[in-house]
C-alpha positions as CSV (number, residue, x, y, z in Angstrom):
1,X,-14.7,-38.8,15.7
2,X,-12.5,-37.2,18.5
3,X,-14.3,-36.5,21.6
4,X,-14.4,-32.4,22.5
5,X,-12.8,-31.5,25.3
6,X,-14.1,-29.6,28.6
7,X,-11.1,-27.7,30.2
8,X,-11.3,-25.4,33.6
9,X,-8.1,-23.1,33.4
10,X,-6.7,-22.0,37.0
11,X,-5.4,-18.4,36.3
12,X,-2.4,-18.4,39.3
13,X,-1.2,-14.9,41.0
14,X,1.0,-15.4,44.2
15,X,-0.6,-19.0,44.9
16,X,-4.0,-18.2,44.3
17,X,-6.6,-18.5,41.6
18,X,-7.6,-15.2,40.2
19,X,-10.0,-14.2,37.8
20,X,-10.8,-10.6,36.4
21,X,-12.3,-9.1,33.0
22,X,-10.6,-8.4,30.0
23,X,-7.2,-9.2,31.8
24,X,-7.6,-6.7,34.4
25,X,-9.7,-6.1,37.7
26,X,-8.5,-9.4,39.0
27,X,-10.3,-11.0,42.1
28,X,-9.1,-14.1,44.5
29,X,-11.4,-17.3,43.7
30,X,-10.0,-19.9,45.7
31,X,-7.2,-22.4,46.2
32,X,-5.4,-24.2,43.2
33,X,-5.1,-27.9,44.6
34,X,-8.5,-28.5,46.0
35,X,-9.6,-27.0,42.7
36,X,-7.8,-29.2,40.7
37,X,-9.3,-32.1,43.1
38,X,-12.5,-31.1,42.5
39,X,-12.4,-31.0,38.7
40,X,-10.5,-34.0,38.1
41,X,-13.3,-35.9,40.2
42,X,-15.8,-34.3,38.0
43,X,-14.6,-35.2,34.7
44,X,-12.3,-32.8,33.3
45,X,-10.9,-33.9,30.3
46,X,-7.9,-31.8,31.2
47,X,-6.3,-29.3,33.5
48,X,-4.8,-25.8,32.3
49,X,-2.0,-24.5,35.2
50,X,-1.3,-20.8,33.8
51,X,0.8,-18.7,36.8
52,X,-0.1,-14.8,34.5
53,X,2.0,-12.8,36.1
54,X,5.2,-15.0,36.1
55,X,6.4,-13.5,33.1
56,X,5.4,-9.5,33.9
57,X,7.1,-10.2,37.1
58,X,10.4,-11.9,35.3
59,X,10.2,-14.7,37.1
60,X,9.6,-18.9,36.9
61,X,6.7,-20.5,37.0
62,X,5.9,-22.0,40.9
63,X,6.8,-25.0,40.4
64,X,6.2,-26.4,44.2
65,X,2.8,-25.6,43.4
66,X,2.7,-27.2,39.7
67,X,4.0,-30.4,42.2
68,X,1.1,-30.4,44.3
69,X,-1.5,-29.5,41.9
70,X,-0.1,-32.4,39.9
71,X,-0.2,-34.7,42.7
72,X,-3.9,-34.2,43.4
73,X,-5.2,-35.0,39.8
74,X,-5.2,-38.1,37.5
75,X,-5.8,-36.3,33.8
76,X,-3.7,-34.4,31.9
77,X,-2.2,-31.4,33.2
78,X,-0.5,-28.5,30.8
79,X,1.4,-25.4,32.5
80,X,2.3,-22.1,31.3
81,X,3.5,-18.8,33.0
82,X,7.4,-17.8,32.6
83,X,8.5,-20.6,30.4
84,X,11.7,-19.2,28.6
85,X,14.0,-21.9,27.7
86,X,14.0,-26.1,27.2
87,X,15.5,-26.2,30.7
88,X,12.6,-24.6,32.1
89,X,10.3,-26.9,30.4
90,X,12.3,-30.1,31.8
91,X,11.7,-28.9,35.5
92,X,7.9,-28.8,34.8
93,X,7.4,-32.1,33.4
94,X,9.6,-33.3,36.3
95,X,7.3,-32.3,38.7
96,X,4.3,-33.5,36.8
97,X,3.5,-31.4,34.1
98,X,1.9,-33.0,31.1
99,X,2.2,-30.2,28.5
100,X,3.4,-26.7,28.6
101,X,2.2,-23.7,27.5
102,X,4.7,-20.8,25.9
103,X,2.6,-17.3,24.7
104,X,5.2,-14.2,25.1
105,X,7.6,-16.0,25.6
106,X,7.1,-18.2,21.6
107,X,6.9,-14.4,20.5
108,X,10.3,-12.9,21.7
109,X,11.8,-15.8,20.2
110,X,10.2,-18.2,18.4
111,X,13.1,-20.9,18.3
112,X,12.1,-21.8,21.6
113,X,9.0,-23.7,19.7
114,X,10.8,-25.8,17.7
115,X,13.5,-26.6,20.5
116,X,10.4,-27.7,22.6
117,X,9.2,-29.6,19.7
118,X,12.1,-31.3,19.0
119,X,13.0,-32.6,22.4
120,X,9.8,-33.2,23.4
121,X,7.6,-33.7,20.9
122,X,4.5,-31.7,19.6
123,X,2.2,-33.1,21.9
124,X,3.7,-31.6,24.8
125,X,3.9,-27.4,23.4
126,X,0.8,-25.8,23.6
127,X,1.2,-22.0,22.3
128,X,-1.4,-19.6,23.6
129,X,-2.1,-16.8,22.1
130,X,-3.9,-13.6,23.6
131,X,-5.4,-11.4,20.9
132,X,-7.7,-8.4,20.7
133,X,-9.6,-7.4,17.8
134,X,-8.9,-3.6,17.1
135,X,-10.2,-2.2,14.0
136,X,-11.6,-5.1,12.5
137,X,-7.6,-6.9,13.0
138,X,-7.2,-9.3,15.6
139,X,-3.8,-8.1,17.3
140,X,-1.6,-10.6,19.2
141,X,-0.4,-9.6,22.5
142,X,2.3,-9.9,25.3
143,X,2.6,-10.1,29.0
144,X,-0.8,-11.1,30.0
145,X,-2.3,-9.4,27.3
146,X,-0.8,-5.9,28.4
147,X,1.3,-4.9,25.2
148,X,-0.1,-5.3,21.5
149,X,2.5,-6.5,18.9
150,X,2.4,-6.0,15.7
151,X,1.3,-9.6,14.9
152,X,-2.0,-10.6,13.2
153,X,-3.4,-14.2,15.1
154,X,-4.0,-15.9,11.9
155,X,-0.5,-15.4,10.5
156,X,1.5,-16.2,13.7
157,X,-1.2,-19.4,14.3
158,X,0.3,-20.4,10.7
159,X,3.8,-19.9,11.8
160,X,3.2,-21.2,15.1
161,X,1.9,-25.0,13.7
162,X,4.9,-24.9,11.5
163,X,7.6,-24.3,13.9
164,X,5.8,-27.7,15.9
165,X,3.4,-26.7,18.2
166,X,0.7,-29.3,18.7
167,X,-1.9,-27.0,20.8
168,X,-3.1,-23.5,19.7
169,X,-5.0,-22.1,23.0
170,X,-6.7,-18.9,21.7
171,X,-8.0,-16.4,24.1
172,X,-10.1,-13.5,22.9
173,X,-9.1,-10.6,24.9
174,X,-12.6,-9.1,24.0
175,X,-14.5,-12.0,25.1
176,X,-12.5,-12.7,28.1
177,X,-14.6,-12.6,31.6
178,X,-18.2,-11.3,29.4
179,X,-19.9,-14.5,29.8
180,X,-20.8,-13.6,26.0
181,X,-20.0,-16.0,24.1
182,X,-16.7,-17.5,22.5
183,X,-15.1,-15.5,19.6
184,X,-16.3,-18.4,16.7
185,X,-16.2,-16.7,13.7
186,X,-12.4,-16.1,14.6
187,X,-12.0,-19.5,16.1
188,X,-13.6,-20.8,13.3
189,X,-11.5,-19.4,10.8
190,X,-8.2,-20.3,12.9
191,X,-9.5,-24.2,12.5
192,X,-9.9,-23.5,9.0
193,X,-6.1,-22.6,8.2
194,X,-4.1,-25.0,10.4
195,X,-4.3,-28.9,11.3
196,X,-3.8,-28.8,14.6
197,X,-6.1,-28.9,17.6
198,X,-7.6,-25.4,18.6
199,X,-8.8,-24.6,22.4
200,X,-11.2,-21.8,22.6
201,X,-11.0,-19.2,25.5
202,X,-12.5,-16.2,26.6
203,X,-16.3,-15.4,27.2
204,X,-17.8,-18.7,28.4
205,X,-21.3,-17.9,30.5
206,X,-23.9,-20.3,29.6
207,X,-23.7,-24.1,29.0
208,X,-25.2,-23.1,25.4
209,X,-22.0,-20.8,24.4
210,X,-19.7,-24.0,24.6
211,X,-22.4,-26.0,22.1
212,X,-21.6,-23.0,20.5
213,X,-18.0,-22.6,20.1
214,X,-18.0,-26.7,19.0
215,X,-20.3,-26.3,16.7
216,X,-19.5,-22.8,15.3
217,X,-16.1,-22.4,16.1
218,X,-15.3,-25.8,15.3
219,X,-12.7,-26.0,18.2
220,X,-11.5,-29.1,19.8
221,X,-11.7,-28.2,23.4
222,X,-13.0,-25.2,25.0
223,X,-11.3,-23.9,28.4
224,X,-13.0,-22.0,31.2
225,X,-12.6,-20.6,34.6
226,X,-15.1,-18.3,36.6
227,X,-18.5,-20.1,35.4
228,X,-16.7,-23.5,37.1
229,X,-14.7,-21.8,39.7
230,X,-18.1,-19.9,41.5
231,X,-20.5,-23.4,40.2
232,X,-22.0,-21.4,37.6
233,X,-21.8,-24.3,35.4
234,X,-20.9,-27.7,37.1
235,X,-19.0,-29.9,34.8
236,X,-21.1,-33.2,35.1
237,X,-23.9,-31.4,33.8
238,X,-22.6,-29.3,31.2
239,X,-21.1,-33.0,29.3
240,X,-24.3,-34.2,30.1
241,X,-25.8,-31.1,28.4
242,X,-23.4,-31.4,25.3
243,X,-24.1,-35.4,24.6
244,X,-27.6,-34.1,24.4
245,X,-26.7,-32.0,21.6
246,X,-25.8,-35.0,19.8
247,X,-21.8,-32.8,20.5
248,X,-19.2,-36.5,21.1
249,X,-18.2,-35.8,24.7
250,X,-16.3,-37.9,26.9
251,X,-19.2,-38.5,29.7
């Protein structure tokens, strides 16, 4: 059996890590590369790099940044923010990106997947998507979760594995920055309708809610930011916390 995945995600505005509450009220938590230090001496199984106002502000992706972050860590490293074409992409893994990670930018023009896909194979495009449930429909959404489309997750999840992605990295826009708990009925159904791996985001608080989401929402790795950033939950202890649940870990 695969082992499940612990991932801290390092939400980036002008060089800093944020994080807020439902997308919005965002607050500075610290700075990117000692982070990424810190977690890769921990045991991270991975590192998520997402710069979230790259694309609202119609720019790239900082890719000095993405350099140093990369030079400071020894797992694998996946980057998203302002990624809009294959020559985008290149630069990133350049400068020591391991994967990248495409969300409005799949949705505008969903090509770009299989353009990724085919130069670079699956393993390297991870599509995020950001959706809210309204009115019993989970909605996708753009830019940072600021503009609702008039996509439903599970549909554009299907469409998304078929144009090549290898990655689906769902974040709950209701769950996000709670501490409730994951979203695993809908994560849950996601790993239900395609074959490819599914990262849960959005709601972590308690070592319990990851059991959760790997148990209930059947995911393959679950990403988190504020209960690791503020040592909430230390990494060490939640894996150890996780092999007690008899839940394959990578200790």
């Amino acid at each position: 059996m695969l082992t499940k995945r612990i991932i801290p995600c390092l939400d980036i505005k002008n060089g800093r890590i944020v994080k807020g509450v439902n997308f919005v009220d965002l607050k500075d938590a610290g700075d990117p590369v000692e982070f990424a230090k810190k977690y890769s001496k921990e045991g991270a199984d991975e590192l998520v790099f997402l710069d979230i106002s790259a694309t609202e502000e119609r720019r790239k992706t900082l890719v000095d940044l993405v350099r140093n972050v990369a030079k400071a860590i020894n797992i694998p490293f996946t980057v998203g923010g302002g990624i809009s074409s294959v020559a985008d992409v290149d630069v990133l893994l350049r400068n020591g990106a391991d994967k990248i990670s495409i969300n409005s930018s799949a949705i505008k023009n969903p090509d770009l997947i299989n353009a990724i896909a085919s130069k670079y194979g699956s393993q390297c495009v991870v599509v995020a998507i950001d959706a809210k449930k309204i009115n019993g429909e989970w909605i996708v959404h753009l830019v940072g979760g600021k503009l609702p489309t008039e996509l439903n997750l599970f549909d554009w999840a299907v469409e998304v594995e078929k144009r090549g992605a290898g990655e689906i990295l769902f974040t709950s826009m209701n769950n996000d920055g709670t501490k409730k708990g994951f979203a695993n009925e809908a994560l849950a159904q996601l790993s239900e309708i395609v074959n490819i791996p599914i990262i849960a985001s959005g709601g972590a608080g308690t070592m319990q809610h990851f059991a959760d989401t790997f148990m209930l929402g059947k995911v393959d790795a679950a990403l988190a930011a504020s209960v690791f950033h503020f040592q909430e939950i230390e990494i060490p202890e939640l894996k150890r916390y996780l092999n007690e649940k008899k839940i394959p870990i990578r200790i």
